[in-house]
N, C-alpha and C positions, 0 to 999 in steps of 0.2 A: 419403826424402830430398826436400827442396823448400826452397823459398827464390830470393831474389834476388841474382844480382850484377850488377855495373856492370862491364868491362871495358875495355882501352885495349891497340889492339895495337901492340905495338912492333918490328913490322917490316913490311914488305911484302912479297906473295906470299903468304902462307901461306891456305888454306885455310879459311874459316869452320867448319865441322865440326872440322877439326882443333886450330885454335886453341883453339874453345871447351871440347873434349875435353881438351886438356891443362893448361886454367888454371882449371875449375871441379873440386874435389876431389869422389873419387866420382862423377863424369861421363864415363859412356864415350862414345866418339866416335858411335857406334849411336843411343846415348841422345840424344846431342846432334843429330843427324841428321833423330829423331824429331820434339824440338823446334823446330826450325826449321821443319818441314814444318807444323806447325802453329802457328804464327805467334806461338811463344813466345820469340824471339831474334831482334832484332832487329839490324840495323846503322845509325848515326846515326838511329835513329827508325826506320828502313826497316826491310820486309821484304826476304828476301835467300834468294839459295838455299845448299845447302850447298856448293856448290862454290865460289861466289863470293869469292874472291881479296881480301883485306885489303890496305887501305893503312897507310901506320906512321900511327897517331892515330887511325884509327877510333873508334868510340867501340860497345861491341858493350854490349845490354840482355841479358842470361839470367834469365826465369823460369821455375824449376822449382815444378810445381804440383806438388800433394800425390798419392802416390801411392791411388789408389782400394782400398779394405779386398781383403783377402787373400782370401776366401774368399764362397760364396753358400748360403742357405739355400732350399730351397722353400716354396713360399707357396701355397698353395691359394685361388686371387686368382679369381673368374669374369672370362671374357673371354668378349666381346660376337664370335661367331666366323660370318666371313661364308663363309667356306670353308675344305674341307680336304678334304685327299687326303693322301697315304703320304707325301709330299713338305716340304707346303707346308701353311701356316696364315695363312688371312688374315682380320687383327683388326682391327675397330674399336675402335681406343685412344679410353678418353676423355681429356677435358682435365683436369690435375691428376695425372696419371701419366707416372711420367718410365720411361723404355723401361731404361736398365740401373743397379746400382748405384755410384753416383760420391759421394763427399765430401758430407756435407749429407743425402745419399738412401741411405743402405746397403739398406733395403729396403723390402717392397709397391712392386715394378719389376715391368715386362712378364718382363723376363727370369725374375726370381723364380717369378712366374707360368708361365713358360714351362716351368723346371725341374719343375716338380710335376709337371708333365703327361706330358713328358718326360725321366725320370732320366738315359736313356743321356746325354741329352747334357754331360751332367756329370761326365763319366769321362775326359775329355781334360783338356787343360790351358787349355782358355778358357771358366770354370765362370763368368767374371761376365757373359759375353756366350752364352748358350747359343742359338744356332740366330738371334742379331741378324744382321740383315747389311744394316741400315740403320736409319735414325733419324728421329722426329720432335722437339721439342721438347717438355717438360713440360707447357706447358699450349698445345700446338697438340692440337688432334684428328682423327680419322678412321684412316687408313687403312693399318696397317702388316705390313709380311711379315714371316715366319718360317719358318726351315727347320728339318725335324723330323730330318736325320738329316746328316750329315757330307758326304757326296756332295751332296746339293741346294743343302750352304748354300754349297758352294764356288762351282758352277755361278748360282745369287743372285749372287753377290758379282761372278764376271764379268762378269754383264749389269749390274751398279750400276756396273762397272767400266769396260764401252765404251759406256755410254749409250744404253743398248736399252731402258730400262726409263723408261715414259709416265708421269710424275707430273702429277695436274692439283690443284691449291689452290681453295677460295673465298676470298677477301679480301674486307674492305670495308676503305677510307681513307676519309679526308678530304680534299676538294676534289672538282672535278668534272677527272676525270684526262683529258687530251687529249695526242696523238691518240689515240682508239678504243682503238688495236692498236701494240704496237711489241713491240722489244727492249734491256733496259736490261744493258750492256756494261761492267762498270766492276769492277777488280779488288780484292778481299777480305782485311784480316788484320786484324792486332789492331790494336786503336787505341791508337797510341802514348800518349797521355792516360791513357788506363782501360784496363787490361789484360785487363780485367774482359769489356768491350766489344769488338763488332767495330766495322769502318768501311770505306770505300770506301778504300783510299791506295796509293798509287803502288808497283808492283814487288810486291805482293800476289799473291795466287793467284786466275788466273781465274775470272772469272764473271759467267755470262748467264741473265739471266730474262726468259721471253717473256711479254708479257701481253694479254689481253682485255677490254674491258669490256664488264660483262654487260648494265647499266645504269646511268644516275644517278639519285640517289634522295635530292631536295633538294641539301645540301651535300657528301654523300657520294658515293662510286662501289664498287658492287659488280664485283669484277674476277677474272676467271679466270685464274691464274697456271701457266705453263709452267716450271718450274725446269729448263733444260739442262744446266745442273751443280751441287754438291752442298756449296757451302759453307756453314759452321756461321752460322744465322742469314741466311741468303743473303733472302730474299725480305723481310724485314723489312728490314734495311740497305738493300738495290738500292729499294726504293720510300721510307723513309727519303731516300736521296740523290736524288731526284728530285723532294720537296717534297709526297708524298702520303702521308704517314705510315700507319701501319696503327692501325686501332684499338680502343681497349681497352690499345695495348700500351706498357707502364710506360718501357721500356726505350730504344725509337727511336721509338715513336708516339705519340700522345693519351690520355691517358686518358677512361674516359667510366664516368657513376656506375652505367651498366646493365651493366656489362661486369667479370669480376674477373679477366677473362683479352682475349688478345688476338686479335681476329675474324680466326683462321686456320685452317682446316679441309681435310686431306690427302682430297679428295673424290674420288679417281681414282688406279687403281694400275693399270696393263697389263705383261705379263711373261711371258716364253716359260714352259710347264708344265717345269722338270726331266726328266718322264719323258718325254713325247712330244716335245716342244717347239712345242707349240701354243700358240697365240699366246692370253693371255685377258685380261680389264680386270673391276675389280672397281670397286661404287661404294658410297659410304655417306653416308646421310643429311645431312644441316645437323642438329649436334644444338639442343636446345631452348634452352640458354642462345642463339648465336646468333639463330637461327627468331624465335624474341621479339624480340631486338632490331631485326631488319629488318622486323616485324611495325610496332613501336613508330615508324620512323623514316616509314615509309610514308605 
């Protein structure tokens, strides 16, 4: 099921979740719940939660995206593997590999790869996400977890869930970014324009990105990025909305003719061990597409 409608609600009080639940056919109120939380149901252009209370005229947006294929196959993919124990796998993803299978990508995914290695984890019922319990983008790289067995990935997923877990980015933009050091504050959802797209807009879902810079380097700035929370696209957008686009990247940055992806590299992971709970930090190189670029700029 997926598609679009336009709604208009004709009363007031009623419940956004509810609403949408009972005037999109085949739309459970769950589903619809789900929607919202991700920034695919809007109210007058806005983001909105599900609880948030209608007025008669609203004007409510529902997109349903395409449900992701049914089932995953294993893939005997190598991964570039910087650690592991009984727990935990931690991969340097390259760029050009999308982490699970979604619409466009059914497979050659981390996941896929994940499956081969690990079968058990394919015996429950979340065979397209085996042992993810966080994301990079397709063509971001470096540094991402995996849990090798059902207890670990629960305990992952709490610490992505209270924010225990140290992510550090390399960035370059465009401009010479001032000041130094800050924190960019500015809340996240779909862009009412492109659906497609995210943006900074009003009533969105939190989010703050802490940043550094490492140097300037001509017209550019290489910058260490702090993500404190974890929204889709967050660090391209938050620097997007502050006039220092990312680069390389098609979408909210610059393009540049050295570049087929967009200069972002997940360079640092810190996370309690599952089994002990020892605190550890993994790191991974600048891979060579980048290296060269900041070589070249130099």
């Amino acid at each position: 099921m997926s598609g679009e409608y336009q709604l208009v609600a004709d009363t007031a009080g009623v419940r956004l979740d509810r609403f949408v639940g009972e005037n999109c056919p085949g739309l459970s109120r769950t589903h619809a719940q789900k929607l919202i939380a991700e920034g695919f149901i809007t109210v007058n252009g806005q983001a909105a939660k599900a609880g948030h209370r209608l007025d008669a005229g609203d004007k409510i947006a529902v997109i349903i995206p395409p449900e992701p294929p049914p089932s995953m196959s294993p893939e005997a993919i190598p991964l570039s593997i910087i650690y592991e124990d009984d727990d935990v796998l931690v991969v340097d993803k390259p760029a050009g590999m999308t982490v699970h299978p979604a619409p466009g990508h059914p497979g050659h995914t981390l996941a896929n790869a994940v499956l081969a290695r690990f079968p058990e984890l394919g015996d429950e019922d979340n065979t397209l996400r085996p042992g993810i319990v966080h994301r990079l983008d397709k063509d971001t790289s470096g540094i991402i977890l995996v849990a090798k067995n059902r207890v670990a990935q629960a305990n992952l997923a709490g610490q992505f869930k209270s924010r225990s877990v140290k992510k550090n980015y390399l960035v370059l933009v465009k401009g010479k970014l001032t000041p130094e050091t800050g924190t960019i504050e500015a809340d996240i959802g779909r862009d009412p324009r492109n659906r497609q797209r995210m943006a900074v807009v009003s009533r969105g879902r939190e989010a703050r990105t802490e940043y550094r810079v490492i140097k300037h380097i001509g017209k550019y700035s290489l910058l260490e990025i702090k993500p404190e929370t974890g929204r889709t696209h967050q660090i391209r957008v938050h620097l997007a909305a502050i006039g220092y686009p990312v680069v390389g990247d098609t979408t909210y940055g610059v393009k540049n003719p050295k570049l087929s992806r967009q200069f972002l590299h997940a360079s640092k992971l810190g996370f309690h061990l599952p089994s002990s709970g020892k605190y550890v930090e993994f790191e991974a190189p600048l891979p060579q597409d980048l290296d060269r670029v900041l070589r070249d700029i130099c």
